[in-house]
C-alpha positions as CSV (number, residue, x, y, z in Angstrom):
1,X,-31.0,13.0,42.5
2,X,-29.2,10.0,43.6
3,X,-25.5,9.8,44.5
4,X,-23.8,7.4,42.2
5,X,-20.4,6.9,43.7
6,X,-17.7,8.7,45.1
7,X,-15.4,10.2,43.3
8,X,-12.3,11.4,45.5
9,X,-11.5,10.9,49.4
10,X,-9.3,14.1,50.9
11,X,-7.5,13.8,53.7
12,X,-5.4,16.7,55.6
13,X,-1.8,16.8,56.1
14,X,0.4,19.3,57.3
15,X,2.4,22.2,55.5
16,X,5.5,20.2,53.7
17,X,4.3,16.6,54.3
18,X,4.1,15.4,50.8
19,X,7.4,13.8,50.5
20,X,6.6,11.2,53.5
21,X,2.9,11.2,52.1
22,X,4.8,10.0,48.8
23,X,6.6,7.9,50.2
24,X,4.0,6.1,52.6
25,X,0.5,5.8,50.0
26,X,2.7,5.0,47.1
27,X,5.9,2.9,48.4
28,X,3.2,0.8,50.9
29,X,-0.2,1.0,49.9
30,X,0.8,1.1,46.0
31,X,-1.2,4.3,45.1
32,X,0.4,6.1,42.1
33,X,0.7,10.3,42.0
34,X,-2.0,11.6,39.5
35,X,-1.5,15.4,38.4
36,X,-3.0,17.9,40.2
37,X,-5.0,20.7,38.1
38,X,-2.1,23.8,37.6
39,X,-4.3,25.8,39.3
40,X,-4.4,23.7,42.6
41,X,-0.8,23.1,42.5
42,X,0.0,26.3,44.8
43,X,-2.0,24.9,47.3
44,X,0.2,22.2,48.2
45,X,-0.6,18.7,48.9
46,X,-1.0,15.7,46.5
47,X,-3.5,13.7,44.5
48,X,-2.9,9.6,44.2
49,X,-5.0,6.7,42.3
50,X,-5.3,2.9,42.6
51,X,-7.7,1.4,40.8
52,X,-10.9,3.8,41.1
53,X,-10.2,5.2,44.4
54,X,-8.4,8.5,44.1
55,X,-7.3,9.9,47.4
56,X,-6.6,14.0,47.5
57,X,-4.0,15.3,49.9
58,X,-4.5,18.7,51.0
59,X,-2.3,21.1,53.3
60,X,-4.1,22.4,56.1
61,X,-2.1,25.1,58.3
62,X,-3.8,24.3,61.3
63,X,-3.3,20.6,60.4
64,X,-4.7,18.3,63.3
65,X,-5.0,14.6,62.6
66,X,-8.3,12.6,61.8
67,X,-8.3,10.1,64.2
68,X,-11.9,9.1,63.9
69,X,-13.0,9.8,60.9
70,X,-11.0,7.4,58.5
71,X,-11.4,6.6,54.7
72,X,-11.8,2.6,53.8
73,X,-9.7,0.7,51.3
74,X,-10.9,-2.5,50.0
75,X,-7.6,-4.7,49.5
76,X,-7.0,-8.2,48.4
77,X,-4.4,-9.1,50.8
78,X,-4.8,-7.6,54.1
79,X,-1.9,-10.0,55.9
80,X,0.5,-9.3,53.4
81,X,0.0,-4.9,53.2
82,X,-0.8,-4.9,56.7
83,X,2.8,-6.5,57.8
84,X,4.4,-4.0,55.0
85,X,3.2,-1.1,57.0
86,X,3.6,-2.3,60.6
87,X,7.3,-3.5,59.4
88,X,7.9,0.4,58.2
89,X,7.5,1.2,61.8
90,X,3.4,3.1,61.4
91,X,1.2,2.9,64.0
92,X,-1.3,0.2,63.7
93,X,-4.5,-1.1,64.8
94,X,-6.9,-4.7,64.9
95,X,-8.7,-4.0,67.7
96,X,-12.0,-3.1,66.8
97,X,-14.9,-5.1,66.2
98,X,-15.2,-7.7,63.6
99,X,-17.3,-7.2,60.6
100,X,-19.2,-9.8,58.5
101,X,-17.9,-10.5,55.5
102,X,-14.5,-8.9,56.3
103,X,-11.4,-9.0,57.7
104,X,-10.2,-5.7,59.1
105,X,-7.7,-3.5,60.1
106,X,-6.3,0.1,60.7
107,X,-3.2,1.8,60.2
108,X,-2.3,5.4,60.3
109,X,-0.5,7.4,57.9
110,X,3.0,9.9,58.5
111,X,0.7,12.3,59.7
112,X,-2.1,10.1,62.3
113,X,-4.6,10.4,59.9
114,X,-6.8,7.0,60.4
115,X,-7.2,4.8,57.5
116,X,-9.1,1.5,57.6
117,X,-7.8,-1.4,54.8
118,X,-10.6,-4.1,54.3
119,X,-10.2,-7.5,52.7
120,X,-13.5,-9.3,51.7
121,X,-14.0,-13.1,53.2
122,X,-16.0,-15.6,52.0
């Protein structure tokens, strides 16, 4: 059977983190909050959508950050979301290795959980 997309990325943050995880994947990467299912809601953590990429939140107790391991959101202005984030005071990173096709670059959320923002170039 052949995998068709994928649906949700999840990423871990730490007990009580969804206020700063609020305000840094809505106020600077322009997610909006979606719902959760009432019977996930105990469990903490958050759901967001933009476009057809929904990102899932979830608390971990023994939260450590995924430094390696990264989801990758295709943007349409890199420059301008990339300055937004660095100007909010988040760690940053261009140093690794071009890819064709792309420009390329990663920032880290509240927590240090990786995240790599890709812009297609012609």
């Amino acid at each position: 059977m052949p995998i068709l997309a994928i649906d949700h990325v999840q990423l871990a943050i730490p007990t009580g983190g969804e206020e700063n995880a609020r305000a840094f994947f809505i106020n600077l990467l322009g997610f909006h909050e979606i719902p959760k299912p009432s019977e996930l809601v105990k469990r903490g953590g958050a759901w967001f959508e933009a476009g057809t990429v929904q990102l899932h939140l979830g608390v971990e107790a023994d939260f450590r950050p995924a430094r390696k391991a990264h989801p990758a959101f295709l943007v349409d202005d890199l420059d301008e979301l990339f300055a937004k984030v660095q100007s909010a005071g988040f760690e940053t990173d261009t140093t690794q290795p071009p890819l064709d096709g792309y420009k390329r670059a990663h920032v880290f959320d509240p927590f240090g959980n990786r995240i790599e923002l890709m812009e297609k170039v012609e």
